[in-house]
N, C-alpha and C positions, 0 to 999 in steps of 0.2 A: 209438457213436451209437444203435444199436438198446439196446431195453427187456434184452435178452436177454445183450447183452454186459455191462449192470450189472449183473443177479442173478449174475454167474459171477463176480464179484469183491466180492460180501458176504461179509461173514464174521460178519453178527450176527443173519441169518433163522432164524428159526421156522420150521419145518417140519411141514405138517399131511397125514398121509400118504395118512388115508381119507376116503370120499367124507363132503361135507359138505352140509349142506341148502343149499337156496336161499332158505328164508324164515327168517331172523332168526339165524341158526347163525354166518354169516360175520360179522356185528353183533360177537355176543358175543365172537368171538374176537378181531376189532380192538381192543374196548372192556378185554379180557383184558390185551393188549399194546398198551398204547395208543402208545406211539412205537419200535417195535420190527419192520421188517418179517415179515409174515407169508406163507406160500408154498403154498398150495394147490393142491397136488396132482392134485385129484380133486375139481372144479367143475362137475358135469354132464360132464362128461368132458374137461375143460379144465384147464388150470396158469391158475394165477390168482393175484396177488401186491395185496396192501394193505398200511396205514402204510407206503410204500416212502420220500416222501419227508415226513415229519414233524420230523426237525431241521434246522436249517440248518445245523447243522457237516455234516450228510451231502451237503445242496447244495452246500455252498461245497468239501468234497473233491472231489466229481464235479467241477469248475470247477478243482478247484487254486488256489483261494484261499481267504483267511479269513471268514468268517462276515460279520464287518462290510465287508466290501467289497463285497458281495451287491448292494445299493442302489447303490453307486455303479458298476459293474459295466453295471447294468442300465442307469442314466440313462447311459451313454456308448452304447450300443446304440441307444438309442431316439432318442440327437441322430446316431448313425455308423450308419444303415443300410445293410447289407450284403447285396447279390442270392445266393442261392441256385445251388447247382449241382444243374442238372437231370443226371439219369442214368439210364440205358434198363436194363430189366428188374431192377426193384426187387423187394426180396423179397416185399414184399404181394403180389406177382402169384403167387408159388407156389402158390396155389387161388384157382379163379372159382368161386363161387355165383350162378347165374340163378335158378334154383328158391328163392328166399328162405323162411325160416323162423327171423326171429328168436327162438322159444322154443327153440331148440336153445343159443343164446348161453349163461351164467352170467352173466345177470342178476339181482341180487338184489332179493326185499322187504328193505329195510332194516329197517322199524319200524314196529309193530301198525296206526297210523292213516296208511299211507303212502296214495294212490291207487291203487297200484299195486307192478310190478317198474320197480326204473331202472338207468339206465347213469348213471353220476354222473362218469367220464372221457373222457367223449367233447370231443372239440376239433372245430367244424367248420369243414370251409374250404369258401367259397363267391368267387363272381367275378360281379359283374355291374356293365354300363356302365364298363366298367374300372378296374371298385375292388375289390380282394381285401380277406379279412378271414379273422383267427383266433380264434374262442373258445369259451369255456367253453358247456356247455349241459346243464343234464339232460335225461333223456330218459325218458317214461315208456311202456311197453313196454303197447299196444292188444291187439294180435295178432301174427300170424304177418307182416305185412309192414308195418306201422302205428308210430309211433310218436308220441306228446304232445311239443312241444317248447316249452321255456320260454323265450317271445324276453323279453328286460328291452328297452326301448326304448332300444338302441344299434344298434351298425351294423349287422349283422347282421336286425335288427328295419327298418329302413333300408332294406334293399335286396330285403326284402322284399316292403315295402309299395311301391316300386317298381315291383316286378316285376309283383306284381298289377295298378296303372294299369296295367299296358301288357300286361294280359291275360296273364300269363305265370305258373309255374312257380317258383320258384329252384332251379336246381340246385346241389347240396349230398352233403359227403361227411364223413361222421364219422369221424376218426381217437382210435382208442383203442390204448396201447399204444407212448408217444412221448417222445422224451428230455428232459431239464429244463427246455432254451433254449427248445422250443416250447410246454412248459409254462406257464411262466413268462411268456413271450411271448402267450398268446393268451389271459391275464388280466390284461393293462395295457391301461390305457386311453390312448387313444392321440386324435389328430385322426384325422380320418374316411377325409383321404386318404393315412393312411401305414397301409404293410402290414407286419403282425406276422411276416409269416414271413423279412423283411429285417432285423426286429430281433431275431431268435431266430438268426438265420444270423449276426449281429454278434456277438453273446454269445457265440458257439461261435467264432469269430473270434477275437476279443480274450484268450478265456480259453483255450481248445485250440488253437488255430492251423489251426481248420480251418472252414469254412462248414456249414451244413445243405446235405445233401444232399434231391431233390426228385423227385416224377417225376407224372404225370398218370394219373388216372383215363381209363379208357372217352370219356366227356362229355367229357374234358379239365379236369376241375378240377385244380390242382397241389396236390401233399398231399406230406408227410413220405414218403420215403421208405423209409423204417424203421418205419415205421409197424407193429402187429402185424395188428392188423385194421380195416379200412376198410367203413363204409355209404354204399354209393351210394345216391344219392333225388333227390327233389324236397321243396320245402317248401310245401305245398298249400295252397288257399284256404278247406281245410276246417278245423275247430274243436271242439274237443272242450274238456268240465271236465279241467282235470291238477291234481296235487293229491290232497291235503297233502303235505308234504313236508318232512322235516325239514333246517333250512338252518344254515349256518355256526354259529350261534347255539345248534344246541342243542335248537330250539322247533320246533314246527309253523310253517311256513309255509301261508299259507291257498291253498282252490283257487281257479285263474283259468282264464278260458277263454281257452287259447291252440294256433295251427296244429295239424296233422296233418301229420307229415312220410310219406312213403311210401319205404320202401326198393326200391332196383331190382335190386340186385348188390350182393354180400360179396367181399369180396378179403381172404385173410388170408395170412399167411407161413408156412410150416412148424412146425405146432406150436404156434401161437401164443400167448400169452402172455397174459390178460387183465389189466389196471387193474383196481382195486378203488378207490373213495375212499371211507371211510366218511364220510359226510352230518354235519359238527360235528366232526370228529374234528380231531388235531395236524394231518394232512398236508393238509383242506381248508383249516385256519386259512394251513398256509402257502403253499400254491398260490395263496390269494386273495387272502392278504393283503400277501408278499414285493411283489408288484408295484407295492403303490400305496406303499412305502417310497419307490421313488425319484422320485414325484410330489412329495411332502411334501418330501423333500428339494431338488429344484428350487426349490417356494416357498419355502423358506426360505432357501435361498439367494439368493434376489433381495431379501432384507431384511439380511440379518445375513450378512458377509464370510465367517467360515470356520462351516461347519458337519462338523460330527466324527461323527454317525451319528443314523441313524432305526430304529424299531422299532415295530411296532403288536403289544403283548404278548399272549400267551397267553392270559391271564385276561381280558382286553378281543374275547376271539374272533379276534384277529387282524383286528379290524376295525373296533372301537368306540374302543379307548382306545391314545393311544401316547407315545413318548417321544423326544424331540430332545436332543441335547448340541450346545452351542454353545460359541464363546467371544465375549465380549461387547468391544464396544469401544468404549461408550459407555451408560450409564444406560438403562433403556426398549427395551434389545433384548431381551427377553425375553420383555417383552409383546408387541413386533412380530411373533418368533418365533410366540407362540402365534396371531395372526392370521393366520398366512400358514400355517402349520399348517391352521388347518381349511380355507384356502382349495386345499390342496393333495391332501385328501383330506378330502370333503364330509361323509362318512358319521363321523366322528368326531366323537364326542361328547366325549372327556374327553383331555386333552395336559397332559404335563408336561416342560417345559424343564427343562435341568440344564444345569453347566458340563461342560468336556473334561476336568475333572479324578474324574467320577463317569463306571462302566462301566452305560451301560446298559442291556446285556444281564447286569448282576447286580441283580435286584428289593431284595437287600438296602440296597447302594449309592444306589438309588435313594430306596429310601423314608429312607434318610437323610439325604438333600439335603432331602428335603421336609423332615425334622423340624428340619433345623441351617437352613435359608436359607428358610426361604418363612412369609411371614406373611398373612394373609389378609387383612386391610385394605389391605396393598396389592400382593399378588401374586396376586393372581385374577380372573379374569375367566370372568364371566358374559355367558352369549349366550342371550337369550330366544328363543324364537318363530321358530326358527332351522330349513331344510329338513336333517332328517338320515334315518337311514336307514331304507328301510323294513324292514327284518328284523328290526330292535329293538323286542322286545313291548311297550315299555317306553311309547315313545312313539306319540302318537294323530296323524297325521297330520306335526305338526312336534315339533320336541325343545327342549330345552335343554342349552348345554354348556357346560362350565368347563374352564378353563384357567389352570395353575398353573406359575410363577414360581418355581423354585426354584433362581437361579443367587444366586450370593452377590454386593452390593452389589458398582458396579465400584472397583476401584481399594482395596476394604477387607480392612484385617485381623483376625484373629480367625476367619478361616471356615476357613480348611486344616487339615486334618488332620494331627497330629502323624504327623512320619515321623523314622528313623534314617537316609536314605539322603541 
């Protein structure tokens, strides 16, 4: 479960022995090895690990399953929530920090026109009114006890502005340094009132035979147990510019003005480990983007009977463009497929259905469905004026997106591929 028991069963890390900069040094090296873990040594005087998970045959190993079962994996967790097992003296507790000083951390500048240094693996867990929640959050690095936090107007953001009506605080704890279930887990989107850390404890359930184990902060927040290092804080009513910041995409994200979290205490474990994510890189496409696979898969399932796998490709950022295999059982499920597609993941601009008989997690495969079975008079669709994503430079406010039909007529011949078997 710990970050520390994976690195001790790689066998395909890179290994960077001397000390390395913190501004734009550790960049290079990720961008050097782009899907290959890298193991830094000597971080400001830290071990610190990037590209760790950038493929999904390296997810679906750690899980003990295949690749394409990832997706549906996940959508059985997130309908089977599973409670956590709390457990007393966790390793985070091996060092308290009261005297905080975040510039001791290995946080990186990533790239020339950043705002700042960030933590780009930080997962936070917070509790109020009795709704927990897990996720993603960059973090851009003020001072010595300050940090920028980018709330996106989810829960998180929610419980926030809560907090504030009622004069208060959030308290809040960054966990960096954490296994894939809680990964994974605190980058789906979910209803408001389900907590990710029962879906990340299902995942590890189902696929290890074992729960997330859990244990409480100082304040009482429940965090990972395993966790490497922990920020205790609040989430303050103050407000700074954060920003630019380069996002999934690849591109500057613009600055906005968002909270000041304040840190109170560091809790780390023995030696601790840091996350690395580089900002655009294989491993953010897949941490953000594996999750909303088994959304898209749900809708599509409530249109068209079997569906056989989802994907949001590499080249689409792992969040614009993706692909569905279906098997069809009647004329017009293709097209259904691609509406319920974007109904199932909003930020998607561009889908392509295919039959079960095309792999599509091979881009060859694919783009040859499109060339043998899809005609554009009548397998496309077009969606004007449509809300998609805001990280896509592409689009001013709303988008347009297509959606492509490349299952072979039902019930016709001429479309299979010549085989011997």
């Amino acid at each position: 479960m710990s970050l520390r028991g994976i690195l001790s069963r790689l066998d395909d890390a890179i290994s960077v022995d001397n000390e390395v900069s913190l501004e734009y040094e550790i960049t290079r090296w990720l961008l050097k090895h782009p899907d290959v873990p890298v193991r830094f040594k000597n971080l400001n005087g830290f071990e610190a690990v990037g590209n760790l998970w950038t493929k999904r045959e390296r997810i679906a190993r750690y899980f003990n399953i295949k690749p394409e079962e990832i997706a549906r994996k996940l959508l059985y967790a997130i309908n089977n929530p599973y409670p956590p097992i709390e457990i007393r003296d966790p390793p985070f507790r091996q060092r308290i920090i009261e005297d905080v000083d975040l510039r001791v951390l290995p946080i990186p500048k990533w790239y020339p026109k950043d705002g700042g240094k960030y933590i780009t693996s930080a997962i936070a867990a917070s509790e109020y009114n009795g709704k927990r929640n897990l996720s993603f959050h960059r973090l851009m690095l003020l001072d010595r006890k300050r940090l920028a936090i980018r709330l996106v107007p989810r829960h998180l953001f929610t419980m926030y502005e809560s907090s504030l009506k009622d004069g208060k605080e959030l308290p809040v704890a960054f966990c960096i340094g954490v296994c894939p279930a809680i990964l994974l887990a605190a980058a789906t989107s979910l209803e408001y009132a389900q907590d990710e850390m029962t879906i990340a404890s299902s995942l590890r359930k189902i696929c290890l035979g074992e729960p997330v184990e859990v244990a409480k902060t100082d304040s009482g927040i429940v965090v990972p147990a395993y966790s490497e290092i922990i920020l205790e804080g609040r989430i303050t009513e103050e407000k700074v510019e954060e920003g630019p910041f380069v996002d999934i995409t690849g591109t500057y994200d613009r600055k906005r003005v968002q909270p000041v979290v304040e840190i109170d205490k560091i809790y780390m474990s023995e030696n601790p480990i840091f996350h690395l994510i580089l900002p655009g890189g294989l491993e953010h496409y897949m941490l953000m983007g594996l999750p909303r696979e088994p959304l898209i898969y749900r809708s599509v399932s409530q249109v068209v009977s079997r569906v056989h796998a989802v994907r949001l490709t590499e080249g689409g950022c792992c969040w614009l463009h993706g692909l569905v295999s279906i098997t069809k059982n009647r004329e017009g499920d293709g097209i259904n497929a691609i509406l319920a597609a974007f109904s199932g993941h909003p930020s998607m601009k561009k889908v392509i259905i295919v039959d079960d008989d095309v792999d599509i997690f091979d881009d060859r495969q694919v783009e040859w469905a499109v060339a043998t079975r899809f005609q554009a008079d009548r397998g496309l669709v077009v969606i004007r004026n449509a809300a998609g994503s805001t990280l896509d430079p592409s689009a001013d406010g709303v988008t347009s997106k297509i959606g492509i039909d490349a299952t072979k007529p039902y019930r016709a011949e001429g479309f299979d591929k010549a085989s011997i078997d």
